[in-house]
Every structure is written in structure tokens, then in C-alpha cells.
C-alpha positions, 0 to 999 in steps of 0.5 A: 120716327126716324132720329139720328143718336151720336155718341162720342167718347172723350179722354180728358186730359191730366189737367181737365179741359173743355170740348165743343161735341155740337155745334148745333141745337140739340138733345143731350140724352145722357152723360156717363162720367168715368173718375180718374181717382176713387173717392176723389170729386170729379166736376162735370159741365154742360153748357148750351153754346159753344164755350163755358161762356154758354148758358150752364145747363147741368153740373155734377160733382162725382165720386164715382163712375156713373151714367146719368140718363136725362128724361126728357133729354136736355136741351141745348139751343145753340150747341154743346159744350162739356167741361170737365174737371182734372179727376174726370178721365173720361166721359161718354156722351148721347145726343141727337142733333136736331139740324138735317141731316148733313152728307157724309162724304 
């Protein structure tokens, strides 16, 4: 079986903030969150759509750096979109579009 994993790095900003990783239906495989400040919580959110107006999937509140693998992956019908918290730095998403294949130019 022939899929096609991406995998994107985002550095949040000191004040936290949303971004639209997909645009279309996907899997989310699994999500690693990186604390900015130890023993601080840090709130991480995945919603299916395009904002946080989406269907809200997954939540965590972290204290610590840590991946969290999805089995079975997490589905996302009409995108990803991922919301963090200001004491998230930065986060590492897996997924696998489940649109064709799109040319790359």
C-alpha cells in the first residue's frame, strides 16, 4: 500500500496561536508536544475544519515534552487545524492526506 506521510514542524508564538496544517481529509498519526517552560501546563488542540470553529477531536494539557502516537490515526474529515497554548514552543505533526496526489511544480 503506496501512502504519502507529511510532516511539519511549527514554532508557536510567545502568545500561542492556531495553524491550518490540511486543508483536506486526513489521518493524524501523531502529535509531539515540546513545553516552552518545565512544569508549566501547556494546552494543545485538534480540530477537524479549517479554525477552531472545527469539530474539536483531541486535547491535551502537558507538562512535559512528549509524542503522542494515535492508533488508529485520528481522523479529520474536512482538514487540520491545530491550536496551541502560550507554554507550547513548538509542536511536530504526522499525517496522511487522504486527497490524490497533488503535482508538485
Amino acid at each position: 500500500m503506496d501512502r504519502r506521510i507529511e510532516t511539519r514542524v511549527i514554532t508557536v508564538p510567545k502568545a500561542g496561536g492556531g495553524v491550518l496544517i490540511e486543508r483536506d481529509a486526513s489521518r493524524v498519526w501523531q502529535i509531539e508536544a515540546n513545553i516552552r517552560v518545565a512544569n508549566f501546563q501547556g494546552q494543545l488542540d485538534i480540530y477537524d475544519g479549517f479554525d477552531a470553529d472545527g469539530k474539536h477531536e483531541w486535547q491535551v494539557v502537558a507538562r512535559f515534552s512528549r509524542t503522542y502516537p494515535f492508533i488508529p490515526p485520528l481522523p479529520c474529515d474536512y482538514g487540520i487545524y491545530v491550536h496551541a497554548s502560550a507554554n507550547i514552543g513548538s509542536f511536530t505533526i504526522t499525517w496522511e492526506p487522504l486527497s490524490w496526489a497533488r503535482e508538485r511544480s
